[in-house]
N, C-alpha and C positions, 0 to 999 in steps of 0.2 A: 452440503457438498463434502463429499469426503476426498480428500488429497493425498497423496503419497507422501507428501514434503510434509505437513502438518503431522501425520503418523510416527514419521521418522524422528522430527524435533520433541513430539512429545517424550518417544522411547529415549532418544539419546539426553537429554534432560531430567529423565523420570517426571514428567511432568501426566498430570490425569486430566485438564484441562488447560482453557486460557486463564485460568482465576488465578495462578502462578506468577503469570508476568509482574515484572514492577518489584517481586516480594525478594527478589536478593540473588547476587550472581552464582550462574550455574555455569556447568560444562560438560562435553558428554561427545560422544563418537555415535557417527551412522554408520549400521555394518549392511550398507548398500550401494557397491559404486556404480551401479545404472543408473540409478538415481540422481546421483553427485553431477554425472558428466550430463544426465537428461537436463538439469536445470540451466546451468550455460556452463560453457567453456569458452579459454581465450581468443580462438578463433571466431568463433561466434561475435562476443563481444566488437572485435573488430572491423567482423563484417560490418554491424549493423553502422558503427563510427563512418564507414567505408560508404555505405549506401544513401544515408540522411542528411542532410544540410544542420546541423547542430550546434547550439553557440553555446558560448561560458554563461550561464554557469551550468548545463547539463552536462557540458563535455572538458574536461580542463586535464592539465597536463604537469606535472611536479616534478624536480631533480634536483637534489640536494638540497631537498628541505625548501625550496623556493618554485613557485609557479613558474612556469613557463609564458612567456610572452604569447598569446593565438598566433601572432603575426609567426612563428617560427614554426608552425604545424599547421597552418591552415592557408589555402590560394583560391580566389576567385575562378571559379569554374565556370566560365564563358561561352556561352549556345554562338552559335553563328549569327545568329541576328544580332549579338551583343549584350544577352541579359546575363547578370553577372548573378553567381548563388557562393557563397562562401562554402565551402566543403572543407572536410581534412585532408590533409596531402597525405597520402599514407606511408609513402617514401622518407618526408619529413619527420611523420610518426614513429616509422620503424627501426631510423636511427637512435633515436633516444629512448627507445624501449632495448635497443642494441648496449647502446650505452650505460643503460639501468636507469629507469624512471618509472613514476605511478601514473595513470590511468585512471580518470574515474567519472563514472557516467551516472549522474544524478537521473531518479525516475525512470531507471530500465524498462519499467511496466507500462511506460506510455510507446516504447519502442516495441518492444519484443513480446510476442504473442504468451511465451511460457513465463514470465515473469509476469504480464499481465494479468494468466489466469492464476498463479500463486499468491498473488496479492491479495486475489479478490477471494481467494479459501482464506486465507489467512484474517481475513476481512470478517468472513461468514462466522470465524472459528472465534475471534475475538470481540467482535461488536463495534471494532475500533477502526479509524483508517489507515490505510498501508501505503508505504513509496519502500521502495527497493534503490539501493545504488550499489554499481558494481565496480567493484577495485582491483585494476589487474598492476603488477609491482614485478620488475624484472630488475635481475642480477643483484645489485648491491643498495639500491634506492631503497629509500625511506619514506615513511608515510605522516600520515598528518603528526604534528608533534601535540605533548599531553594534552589532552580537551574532557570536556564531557559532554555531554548530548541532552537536549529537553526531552526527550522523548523513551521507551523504551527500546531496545536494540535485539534483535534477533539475528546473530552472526553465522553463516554458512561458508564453510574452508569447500573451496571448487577443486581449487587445483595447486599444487606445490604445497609452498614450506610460508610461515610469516612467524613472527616473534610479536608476541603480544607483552603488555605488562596493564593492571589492571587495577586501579588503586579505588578506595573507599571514598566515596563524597564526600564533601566537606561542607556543605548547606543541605540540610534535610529537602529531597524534593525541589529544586530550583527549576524556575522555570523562562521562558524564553523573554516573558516580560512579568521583570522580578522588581522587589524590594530594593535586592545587592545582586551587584554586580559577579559574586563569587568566581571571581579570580585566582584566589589563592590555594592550587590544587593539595589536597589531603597527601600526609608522608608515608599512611597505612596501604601498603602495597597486599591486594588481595590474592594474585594470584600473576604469576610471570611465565611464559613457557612459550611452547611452539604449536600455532596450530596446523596440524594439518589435512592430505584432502580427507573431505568427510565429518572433520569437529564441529559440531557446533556448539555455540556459545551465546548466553543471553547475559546482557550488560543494563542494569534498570537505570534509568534517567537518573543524570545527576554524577554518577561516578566516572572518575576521570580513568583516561586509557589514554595507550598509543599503540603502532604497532608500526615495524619497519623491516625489513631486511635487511638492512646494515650488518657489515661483516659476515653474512651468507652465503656469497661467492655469487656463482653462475648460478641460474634456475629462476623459478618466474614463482609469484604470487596469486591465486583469482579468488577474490572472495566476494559474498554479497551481503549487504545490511540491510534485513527490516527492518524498517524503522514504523516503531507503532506510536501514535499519537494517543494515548487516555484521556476524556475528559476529568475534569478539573473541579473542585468546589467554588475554584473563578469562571470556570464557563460555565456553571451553572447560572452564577450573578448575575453573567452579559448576558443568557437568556433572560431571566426574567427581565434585565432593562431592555430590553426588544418588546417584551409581552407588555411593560407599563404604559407605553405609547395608546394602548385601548382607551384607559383612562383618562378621561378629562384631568382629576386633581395635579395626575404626571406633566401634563402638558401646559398647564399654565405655567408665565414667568415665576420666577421668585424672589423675592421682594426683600432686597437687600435693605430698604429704607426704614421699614414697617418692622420688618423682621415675624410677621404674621404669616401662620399657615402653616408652620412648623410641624405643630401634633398633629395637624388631620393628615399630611405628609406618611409622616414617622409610621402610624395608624395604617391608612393605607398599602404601605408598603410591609409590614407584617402581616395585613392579609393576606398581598400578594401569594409571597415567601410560604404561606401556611397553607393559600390555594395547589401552589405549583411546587413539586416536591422536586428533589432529587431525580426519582426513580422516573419520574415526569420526561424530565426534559432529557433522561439517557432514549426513552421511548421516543420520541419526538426528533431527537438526533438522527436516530434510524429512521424513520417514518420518513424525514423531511429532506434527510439529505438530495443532492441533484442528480440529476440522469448521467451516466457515463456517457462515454464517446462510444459508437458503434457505426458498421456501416446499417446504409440506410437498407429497409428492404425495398425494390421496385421491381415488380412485376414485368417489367418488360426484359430485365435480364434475366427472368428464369421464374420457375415455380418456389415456393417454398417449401421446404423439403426438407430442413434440419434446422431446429432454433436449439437454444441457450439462455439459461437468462441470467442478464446480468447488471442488474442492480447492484450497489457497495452493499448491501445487505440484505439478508431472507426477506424476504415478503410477508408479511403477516395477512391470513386466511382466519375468517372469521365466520363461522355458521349462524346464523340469523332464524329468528324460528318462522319466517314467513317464504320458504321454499328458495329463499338466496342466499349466498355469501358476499361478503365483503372482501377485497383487496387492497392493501395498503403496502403499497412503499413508494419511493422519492417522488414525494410530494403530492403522489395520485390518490385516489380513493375509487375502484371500481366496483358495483356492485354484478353481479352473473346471476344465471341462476343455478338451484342447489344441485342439478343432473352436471353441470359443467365443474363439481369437485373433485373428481378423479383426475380429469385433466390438468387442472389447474395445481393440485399436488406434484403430477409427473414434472411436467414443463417447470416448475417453479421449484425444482431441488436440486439447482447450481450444475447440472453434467450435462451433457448433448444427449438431444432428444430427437432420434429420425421418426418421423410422423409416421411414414407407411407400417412401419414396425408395431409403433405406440398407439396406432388406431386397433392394432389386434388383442392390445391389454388393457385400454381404454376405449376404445370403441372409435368413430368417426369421426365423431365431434372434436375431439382433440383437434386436426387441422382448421376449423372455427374458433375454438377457444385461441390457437399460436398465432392465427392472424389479428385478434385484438389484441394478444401482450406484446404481438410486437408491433401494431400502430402505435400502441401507448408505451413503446419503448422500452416495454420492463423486459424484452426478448428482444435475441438479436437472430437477423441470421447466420447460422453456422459455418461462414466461407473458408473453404481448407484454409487460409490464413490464421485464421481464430480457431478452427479444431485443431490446428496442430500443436498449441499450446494446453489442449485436452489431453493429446495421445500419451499414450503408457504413465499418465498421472490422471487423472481421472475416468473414473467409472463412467461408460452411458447411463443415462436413464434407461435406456433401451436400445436397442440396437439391430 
């Protein structure tokens, strides 16, 4: 899947891949403001606060350094028959964004169709999973105070001015369940300045930051964080103890009494480890991960006439030398046959695919092949909802 936002972050980072992330902070400008304002802007943002029923901790509210209570920005929104849905009061809201406070909406991408499909590039691009959270910061307010993050960070300046400061780790790599507690933020300050619209900035796990508007006057903040999850040489562990459960030796008691059983243990489990590599269980992550949320397709509201596919990651297509391919990802395995390849390359490379078009480069059978990835999920259909998170950022398949 090629993305406009993935292009722009590599250029403004100097980056030539994902292989990058993790390996040390950058910083860099996108010289695109289509781009900038096509990903979200404040309005936006607000709408969506505006339209959803949304609770802490997706939706939370900060001013002077302290949380806002919900009860002071959020009222029961009451049907006439009496069912009551918490919503934001956006009156309530607008004052304290009046006043200067932060905004911040954890998992953008499970709201918003264009965050959604940036994730799921950024997904493709990395191997890794993605959540997005977006932080919008008006007048004089300030932002989270020093922290660091398990994770890696991929920063995008929306709109305005923010003051960052951005200091070196102080525990190699920490992680969310660690050893130490690492508390005690490093004094090596890497880099201090102001971002704005358009910088991006990449923050590897483990280094501490803040960033505020304090003393900035009038003007507003919008930025958004990728936040990328890497595997781990500890998730590799907790998989193989998933895989040991096969084993009988794994599953007997252990015999505190006796103290017997030790070596063939020991034994066993260096085979494990020497069966199931690394490289194993990064394949197997992909492979195995779960199906997204999409809508359903049903034929009674219409034909199908434009899928997507969208899996957290590529698909893997395998040629078989007995006239089939294989398909694998979250958690499927389907076999086709070998005339169904053409198709199954179009539909299965991350951009919208209108069939009427796509049967004239692929031939017919393509509308065959989209009605099984999308009974099996791995395609959705294309509802303007979900294409509109496409437009002027992804390429069709076809069109």
């Amino acid at each position: 899947m090629e993305h406009r936002l993935i292009g722009a972050i590599e250029t403004a980072l100097g980056w030539s891949g994902a292989e990058e992330l993790g390996k040390g902070f950058v910083r860099g400008s996108m010289d695109d403001p289509a781009l900038v304002s096509r990903i979200m802007t404040p309005n936006r943002l607000l709408d969506i606060a505006m339209r959803r029923s949304l609770n802490r901790p997706q939706f939370r509210c900060f001013q002077k350094g302290e949380e806002v209570h919900p009860a002071i920005y959020y009222t029961d929104s009451v049907s006439p028959r009496g069912q009551s849905i918490p919503m934001v009061n956006m009156r309530s809201l607008g004052r304290l964004l009046q006043e200067g406070a932060t905004v911040i909406m954890d998992q953008a991408n499970v709201f918003d169709p264009t965050m959604e499909v940036a994730c799921r590039a950024l997904q493709w691009w990395s191997r890794e999973r993605v959540q997005v959270n977006a932080y919008l910061t008006t007048n004089d307010a300030a932002g989270f105070p020093l922290h660091w993050d398990d994770h890696d960070v991929v920063i995008v300046q929306l709109a305005g001015e923010k003051e960052w400061e951005v200091r070196a780790a102080s525990r190699k790599v920490p992680m969310y369940r660690d050893s130490d507690p690492n508390n005690t933020p490093s004094d090596e300050i890497i880099w201090s300045g102001v971002m704005r619209t358009g910088d991006v900035m990449h923050i590897p796990r483990g280094h501490w930051h803040q960033a505020t508007r304090t003393g900035s006057g009038s003007g507003k903040s919008l930025h958004v964080t990728f936040g990328i999850t890497k595997r781990t040489g500890a998730s590799w562990l907790a998989w193989l103890g998933d895989w040991c459960r096969e084993r009988e030796i794994f599953r007997h008691d252990l015999d505190r009494w006796h103290g017997t059983g030790g070596e063939d243990l020991t034994a066993a489990a260096v085979q494990l480890v020497g069966e199931r590599s690394p490289a194993d269980f990064l394949a197997a992550y992909e492979q195995e991960t779960t199906l997204p949320r999409h809508v359903p397709f049903l034929d009674i509201l219409g034909p199908l006439d434009a899928v997507v596919c969208t899996t957290h990651f590529p698909p893997r297509i395998q040629e078989r030398g007995d006239e089939t391919v294989d398909l694998v990802a979250s958690g499927k395995k389907l076999t086709l046959a070998a005339k169904a390849l053409p198709s199954l390359r179009l539909l299965l490379s991350g951009g919208p695919v209108v069939l009427e078009s796509a049967a004239a480069v692929v031939g017919a059978d393509v509308t065959d092949v989209a009605e099984i990835l999308v009974k099996e999920e791995l395609c959705a259909v294309l509802t303007p909802e979900l294409s509109s998170g496409y437009t002027d950022l992804v390429t069709n398949a076809v069109s």
